[in-house]
N, CA, C and O atoms as a GROMACS GRO file, in nm:
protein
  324
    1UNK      N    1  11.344   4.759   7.546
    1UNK     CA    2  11.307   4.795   7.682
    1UNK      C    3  11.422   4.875   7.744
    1UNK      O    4  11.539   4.835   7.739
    2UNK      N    5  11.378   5.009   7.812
    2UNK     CA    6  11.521   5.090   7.859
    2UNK      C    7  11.492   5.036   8.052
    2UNK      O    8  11.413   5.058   8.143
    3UNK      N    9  11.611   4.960   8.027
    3UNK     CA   10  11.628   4.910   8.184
    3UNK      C   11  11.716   4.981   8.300
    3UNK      O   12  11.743   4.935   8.411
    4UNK      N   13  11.766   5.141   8.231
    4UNK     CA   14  11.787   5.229   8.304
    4UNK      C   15  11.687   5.264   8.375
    4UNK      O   16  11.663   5.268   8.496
    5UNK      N   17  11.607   5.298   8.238
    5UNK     CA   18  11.446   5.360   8.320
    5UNK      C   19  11.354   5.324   8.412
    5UNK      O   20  11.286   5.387   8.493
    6UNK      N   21  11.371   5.164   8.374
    6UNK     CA   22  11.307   5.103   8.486
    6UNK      C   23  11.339   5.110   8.611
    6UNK      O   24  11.265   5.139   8.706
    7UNK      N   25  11.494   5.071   8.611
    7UNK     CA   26  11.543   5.106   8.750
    7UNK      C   27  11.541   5.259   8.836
    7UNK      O   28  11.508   5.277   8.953
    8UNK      N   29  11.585   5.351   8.745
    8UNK     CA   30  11.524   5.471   8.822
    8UNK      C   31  11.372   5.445   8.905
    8UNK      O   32  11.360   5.438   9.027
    9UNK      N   33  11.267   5.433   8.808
    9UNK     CA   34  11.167   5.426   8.843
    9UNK      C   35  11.088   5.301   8.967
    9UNK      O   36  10.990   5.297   9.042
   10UNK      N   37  11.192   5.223   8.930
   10UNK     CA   38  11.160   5.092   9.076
   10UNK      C   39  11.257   5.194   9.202
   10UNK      O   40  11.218   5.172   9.316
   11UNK      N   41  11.328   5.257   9.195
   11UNK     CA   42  11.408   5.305   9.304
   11UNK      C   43  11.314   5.417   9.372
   11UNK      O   44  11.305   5.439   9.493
   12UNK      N   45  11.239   5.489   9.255
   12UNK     CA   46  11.185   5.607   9.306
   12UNK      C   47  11.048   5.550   9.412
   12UNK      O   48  11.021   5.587   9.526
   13UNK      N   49  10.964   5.425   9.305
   13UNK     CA   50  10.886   5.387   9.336
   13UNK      C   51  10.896   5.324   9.491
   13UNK      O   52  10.804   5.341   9.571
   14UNK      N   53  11.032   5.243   9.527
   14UNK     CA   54  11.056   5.196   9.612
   14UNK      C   55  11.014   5.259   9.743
   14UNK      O   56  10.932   5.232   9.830
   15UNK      N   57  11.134   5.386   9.715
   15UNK     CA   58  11.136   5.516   9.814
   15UNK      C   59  10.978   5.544   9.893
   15UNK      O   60  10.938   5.527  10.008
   16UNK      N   61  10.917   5.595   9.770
   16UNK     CA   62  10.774   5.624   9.816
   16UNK      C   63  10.661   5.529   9.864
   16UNK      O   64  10.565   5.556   9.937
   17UNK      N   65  10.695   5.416   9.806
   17UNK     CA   66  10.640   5.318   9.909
   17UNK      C   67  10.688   5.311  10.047
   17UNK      O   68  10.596   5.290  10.126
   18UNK      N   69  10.841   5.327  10.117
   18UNK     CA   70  10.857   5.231  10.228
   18UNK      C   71  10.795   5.402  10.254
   18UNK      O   72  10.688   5.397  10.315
   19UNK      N   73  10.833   5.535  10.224
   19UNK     CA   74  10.777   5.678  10.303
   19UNK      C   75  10.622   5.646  10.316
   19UNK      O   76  10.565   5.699  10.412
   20UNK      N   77  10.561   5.581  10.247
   20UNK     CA   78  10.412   5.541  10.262
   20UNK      C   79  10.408   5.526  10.397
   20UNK      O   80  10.385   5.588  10.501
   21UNK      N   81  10.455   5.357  10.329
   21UNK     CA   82  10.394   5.294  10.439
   21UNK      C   83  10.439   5.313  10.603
   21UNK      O   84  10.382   5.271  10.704
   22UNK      N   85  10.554   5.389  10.588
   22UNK     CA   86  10.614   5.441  10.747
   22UNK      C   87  10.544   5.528  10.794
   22UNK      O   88  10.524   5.522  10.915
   23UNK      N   89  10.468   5.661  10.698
   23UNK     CA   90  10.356   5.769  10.763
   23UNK      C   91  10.238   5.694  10.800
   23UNK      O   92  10.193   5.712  10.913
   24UNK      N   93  10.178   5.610  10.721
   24UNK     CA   94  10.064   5.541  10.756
   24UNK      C   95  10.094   5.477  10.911
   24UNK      O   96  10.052   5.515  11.021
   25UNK      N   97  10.174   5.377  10.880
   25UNK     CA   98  10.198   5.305  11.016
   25UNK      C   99  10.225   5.389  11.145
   25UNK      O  100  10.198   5.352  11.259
   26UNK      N  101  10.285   5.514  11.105
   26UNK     CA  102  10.299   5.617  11.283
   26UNK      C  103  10.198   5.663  11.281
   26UNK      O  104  10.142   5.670  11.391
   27UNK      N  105  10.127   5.714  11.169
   27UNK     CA  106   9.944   5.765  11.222
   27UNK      C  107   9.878   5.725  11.282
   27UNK      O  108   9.801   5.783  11.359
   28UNK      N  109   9.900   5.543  11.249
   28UNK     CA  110   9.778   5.445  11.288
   28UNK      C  111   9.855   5.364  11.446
   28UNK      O  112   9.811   5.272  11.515
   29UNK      N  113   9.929   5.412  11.455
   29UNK     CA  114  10.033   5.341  11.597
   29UNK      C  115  10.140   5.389  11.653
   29UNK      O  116  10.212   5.344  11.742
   30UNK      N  117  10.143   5.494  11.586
   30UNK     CA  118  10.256   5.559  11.640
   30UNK      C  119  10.365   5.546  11.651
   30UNK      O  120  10.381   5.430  11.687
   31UNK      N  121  10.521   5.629  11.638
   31UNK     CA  122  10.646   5.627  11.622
   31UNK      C  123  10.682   5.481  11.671
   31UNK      O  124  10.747   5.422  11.585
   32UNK      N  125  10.663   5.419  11.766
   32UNK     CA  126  10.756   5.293  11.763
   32UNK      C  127  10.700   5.206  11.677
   32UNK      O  128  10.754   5.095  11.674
   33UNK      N  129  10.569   5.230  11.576
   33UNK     CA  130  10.569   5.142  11.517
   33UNK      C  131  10.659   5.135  11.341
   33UNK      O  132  10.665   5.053  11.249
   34UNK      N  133  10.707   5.252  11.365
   34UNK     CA  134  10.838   5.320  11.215
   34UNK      C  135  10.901   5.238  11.213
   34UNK      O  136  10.919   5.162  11.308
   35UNK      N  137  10.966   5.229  11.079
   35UNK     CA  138  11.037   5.110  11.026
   35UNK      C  139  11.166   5.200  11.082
   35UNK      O  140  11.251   5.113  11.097
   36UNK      N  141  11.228   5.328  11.124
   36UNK     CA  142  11.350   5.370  11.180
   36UNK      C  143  11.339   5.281  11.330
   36UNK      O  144  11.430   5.201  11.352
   37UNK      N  145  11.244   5.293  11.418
   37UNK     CA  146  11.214   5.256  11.547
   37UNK      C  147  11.238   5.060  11.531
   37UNK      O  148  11.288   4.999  11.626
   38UNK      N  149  11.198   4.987  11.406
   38UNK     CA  150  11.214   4.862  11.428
   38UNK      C  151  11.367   4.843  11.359
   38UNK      O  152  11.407   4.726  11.353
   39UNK      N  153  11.438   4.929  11.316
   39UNK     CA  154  11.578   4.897  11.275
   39UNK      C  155  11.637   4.921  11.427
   39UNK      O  156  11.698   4.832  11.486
   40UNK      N  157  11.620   5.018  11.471
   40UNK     CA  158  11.691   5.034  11.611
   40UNK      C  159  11.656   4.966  11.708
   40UNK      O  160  11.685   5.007  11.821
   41UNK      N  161  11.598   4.864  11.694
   41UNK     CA  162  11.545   4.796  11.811
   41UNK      C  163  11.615   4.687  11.727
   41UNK      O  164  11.631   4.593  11.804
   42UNK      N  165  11.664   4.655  11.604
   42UNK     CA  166  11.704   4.530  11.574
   42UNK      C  167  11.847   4.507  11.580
   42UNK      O  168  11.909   4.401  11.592
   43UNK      N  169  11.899   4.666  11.568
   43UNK     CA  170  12.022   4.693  11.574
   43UNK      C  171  12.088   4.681  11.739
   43UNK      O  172  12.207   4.651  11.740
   44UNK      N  173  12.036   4.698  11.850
   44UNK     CA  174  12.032   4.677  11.948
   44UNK      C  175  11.992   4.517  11.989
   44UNK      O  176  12.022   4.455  12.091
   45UNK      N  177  11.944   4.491  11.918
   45UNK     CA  178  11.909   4.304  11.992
   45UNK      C  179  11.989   4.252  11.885
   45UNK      O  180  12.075   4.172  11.921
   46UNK      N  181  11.984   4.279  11.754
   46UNK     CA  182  12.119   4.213  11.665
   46UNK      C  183  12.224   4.270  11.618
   46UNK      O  184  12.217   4.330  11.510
   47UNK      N  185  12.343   4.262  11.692
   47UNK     CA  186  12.475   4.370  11.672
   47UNK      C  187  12.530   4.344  11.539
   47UNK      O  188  12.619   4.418  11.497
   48UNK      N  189  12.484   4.243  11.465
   48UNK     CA  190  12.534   4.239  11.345
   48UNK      C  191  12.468   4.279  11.242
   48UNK      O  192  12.505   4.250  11.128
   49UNK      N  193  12.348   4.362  11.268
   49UNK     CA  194  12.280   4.426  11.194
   49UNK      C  195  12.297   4.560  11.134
   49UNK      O  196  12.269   4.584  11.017
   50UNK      N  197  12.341   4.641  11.213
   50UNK     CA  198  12.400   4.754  11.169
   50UNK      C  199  12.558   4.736  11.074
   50UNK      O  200  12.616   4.823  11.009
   51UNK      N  201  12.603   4.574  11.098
   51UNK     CA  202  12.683   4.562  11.006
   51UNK      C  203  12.657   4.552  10.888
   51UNK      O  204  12.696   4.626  10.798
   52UNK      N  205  12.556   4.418  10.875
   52UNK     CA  206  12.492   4.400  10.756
   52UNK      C  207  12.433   4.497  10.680
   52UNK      O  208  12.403   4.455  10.568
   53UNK      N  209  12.394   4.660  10.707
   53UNK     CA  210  12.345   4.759  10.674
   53UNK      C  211  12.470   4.828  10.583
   53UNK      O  212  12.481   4.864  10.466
   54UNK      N  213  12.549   4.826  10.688
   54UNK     CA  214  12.688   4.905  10.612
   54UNK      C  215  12.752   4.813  10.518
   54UNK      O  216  12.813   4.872  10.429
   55UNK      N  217  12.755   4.674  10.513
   55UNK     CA  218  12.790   4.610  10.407
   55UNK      C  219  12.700   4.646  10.272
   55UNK      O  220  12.754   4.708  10.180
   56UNK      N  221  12.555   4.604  10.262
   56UNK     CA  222  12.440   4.694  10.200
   56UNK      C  223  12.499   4.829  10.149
   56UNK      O  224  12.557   4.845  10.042
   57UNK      N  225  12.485   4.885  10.204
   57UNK     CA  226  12.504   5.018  10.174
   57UNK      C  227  12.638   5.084  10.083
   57UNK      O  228  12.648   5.168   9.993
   58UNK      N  229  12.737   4.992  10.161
   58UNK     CA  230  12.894   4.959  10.061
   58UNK      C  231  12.854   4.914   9.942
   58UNK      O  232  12.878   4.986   9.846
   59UNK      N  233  12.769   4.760   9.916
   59UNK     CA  234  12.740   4.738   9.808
   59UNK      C  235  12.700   4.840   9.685
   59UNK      O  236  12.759   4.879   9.584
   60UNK      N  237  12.566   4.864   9.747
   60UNK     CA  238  12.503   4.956   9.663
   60UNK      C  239  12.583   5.146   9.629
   60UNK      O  240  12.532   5.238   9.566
   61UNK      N  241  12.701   5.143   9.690
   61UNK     CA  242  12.776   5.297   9.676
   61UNK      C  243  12.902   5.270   9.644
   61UNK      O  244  12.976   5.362   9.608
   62UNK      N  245  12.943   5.156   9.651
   62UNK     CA  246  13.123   5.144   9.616
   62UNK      C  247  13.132   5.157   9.507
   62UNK      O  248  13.054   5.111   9.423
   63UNK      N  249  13.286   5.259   9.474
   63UNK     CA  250  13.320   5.285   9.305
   63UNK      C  251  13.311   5.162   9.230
   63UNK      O  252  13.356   5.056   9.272
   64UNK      N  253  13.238   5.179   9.092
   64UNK     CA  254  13.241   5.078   8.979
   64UNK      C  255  13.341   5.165   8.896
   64UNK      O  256  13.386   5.279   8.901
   65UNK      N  257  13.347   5.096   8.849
   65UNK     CA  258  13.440   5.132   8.696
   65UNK      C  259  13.362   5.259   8.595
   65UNK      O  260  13.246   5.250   8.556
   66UNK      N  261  13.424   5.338   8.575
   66UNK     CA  262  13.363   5.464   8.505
   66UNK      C  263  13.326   5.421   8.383
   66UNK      O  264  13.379   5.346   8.300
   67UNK      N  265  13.198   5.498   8.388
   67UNK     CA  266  13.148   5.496   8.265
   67UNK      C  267  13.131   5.618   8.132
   67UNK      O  268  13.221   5.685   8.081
   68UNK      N  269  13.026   5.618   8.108
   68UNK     CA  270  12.992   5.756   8.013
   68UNK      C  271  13.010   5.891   8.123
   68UNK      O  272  13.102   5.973   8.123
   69UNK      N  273  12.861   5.883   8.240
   69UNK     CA  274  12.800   5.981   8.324
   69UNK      C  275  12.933   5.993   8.424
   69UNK      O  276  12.970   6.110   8.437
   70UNK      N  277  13.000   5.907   8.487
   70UNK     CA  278  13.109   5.873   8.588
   70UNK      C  279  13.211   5.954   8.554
   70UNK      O  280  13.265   6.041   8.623
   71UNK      N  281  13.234   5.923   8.448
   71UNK     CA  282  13.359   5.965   8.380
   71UNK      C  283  13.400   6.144   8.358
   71UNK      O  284  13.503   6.211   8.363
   72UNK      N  285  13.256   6.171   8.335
   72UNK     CA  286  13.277   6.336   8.311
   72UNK      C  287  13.273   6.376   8.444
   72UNK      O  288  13.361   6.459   8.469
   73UNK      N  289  13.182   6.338   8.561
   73UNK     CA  290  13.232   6.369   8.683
   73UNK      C  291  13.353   6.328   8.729
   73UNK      O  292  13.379   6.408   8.819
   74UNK      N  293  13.424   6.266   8.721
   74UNK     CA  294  13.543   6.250   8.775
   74UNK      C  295  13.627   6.345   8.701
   74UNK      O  296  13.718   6.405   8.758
   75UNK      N  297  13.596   6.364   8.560
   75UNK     CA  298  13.676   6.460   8.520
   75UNK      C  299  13.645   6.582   8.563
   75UNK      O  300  13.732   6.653   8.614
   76UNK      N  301  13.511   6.626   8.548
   76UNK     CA  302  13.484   6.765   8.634
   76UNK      C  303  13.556   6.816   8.804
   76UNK      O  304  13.554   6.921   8.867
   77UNK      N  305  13.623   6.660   8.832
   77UNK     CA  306  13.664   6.696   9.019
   77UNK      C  307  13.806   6.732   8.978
   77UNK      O  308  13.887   6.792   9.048
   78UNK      N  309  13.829   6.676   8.822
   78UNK     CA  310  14.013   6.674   8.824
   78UNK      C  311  14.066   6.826   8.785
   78UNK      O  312  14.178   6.871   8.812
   79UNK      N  313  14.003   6.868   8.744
   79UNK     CA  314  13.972   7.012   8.660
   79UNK      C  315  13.946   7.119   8.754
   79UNK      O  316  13.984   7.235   8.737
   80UNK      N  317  13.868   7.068   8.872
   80UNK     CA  318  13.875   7.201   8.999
   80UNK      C  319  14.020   7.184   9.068
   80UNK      O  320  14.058   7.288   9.124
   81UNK      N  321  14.095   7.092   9.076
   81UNK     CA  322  14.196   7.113   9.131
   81UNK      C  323  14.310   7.174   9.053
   81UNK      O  324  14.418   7.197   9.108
   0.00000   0.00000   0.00000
């Protein structure tokens, strides 16, 4: 089983679900009913929410340890300088 592939494909799949279901939901109710409109309304009534986002977001983007793909990009940045 290639569990790269999968994950690409749950990420892509992901994507196009929440874009779904966010066009559907402003068609049928309009912009405050967008999942952007209920983060900002949560982010405003829960101030620790926009933290918890950026922790998230750290998670999922902070450097790992280089790999195969990592590695030649990092070498490709060392090489323009």
């Amino acid at each position: 089983m290639d569990y790269k592939r999968m994950t690409v494909y749950f990420i892509c799949l992901t994507i196009v679900a929440i874009a779904g279901y966010d066009v559907f939901v402003i068609s049928k109710g309009g912009v405050e009913t967008s999942i952007s409109m209920q983060m900002i309304q949560w982010a405003h009534k829960y101030p620790a929410f926009p933290f918890l986002m950026g922790f998230t977001m750290g998670h999922l983007f902070w450097r790992m340890g280089d790999n195969s793909v990592t590695k030649k990009i990092a070498e490709s940045f060392k090489k323009d300088k």
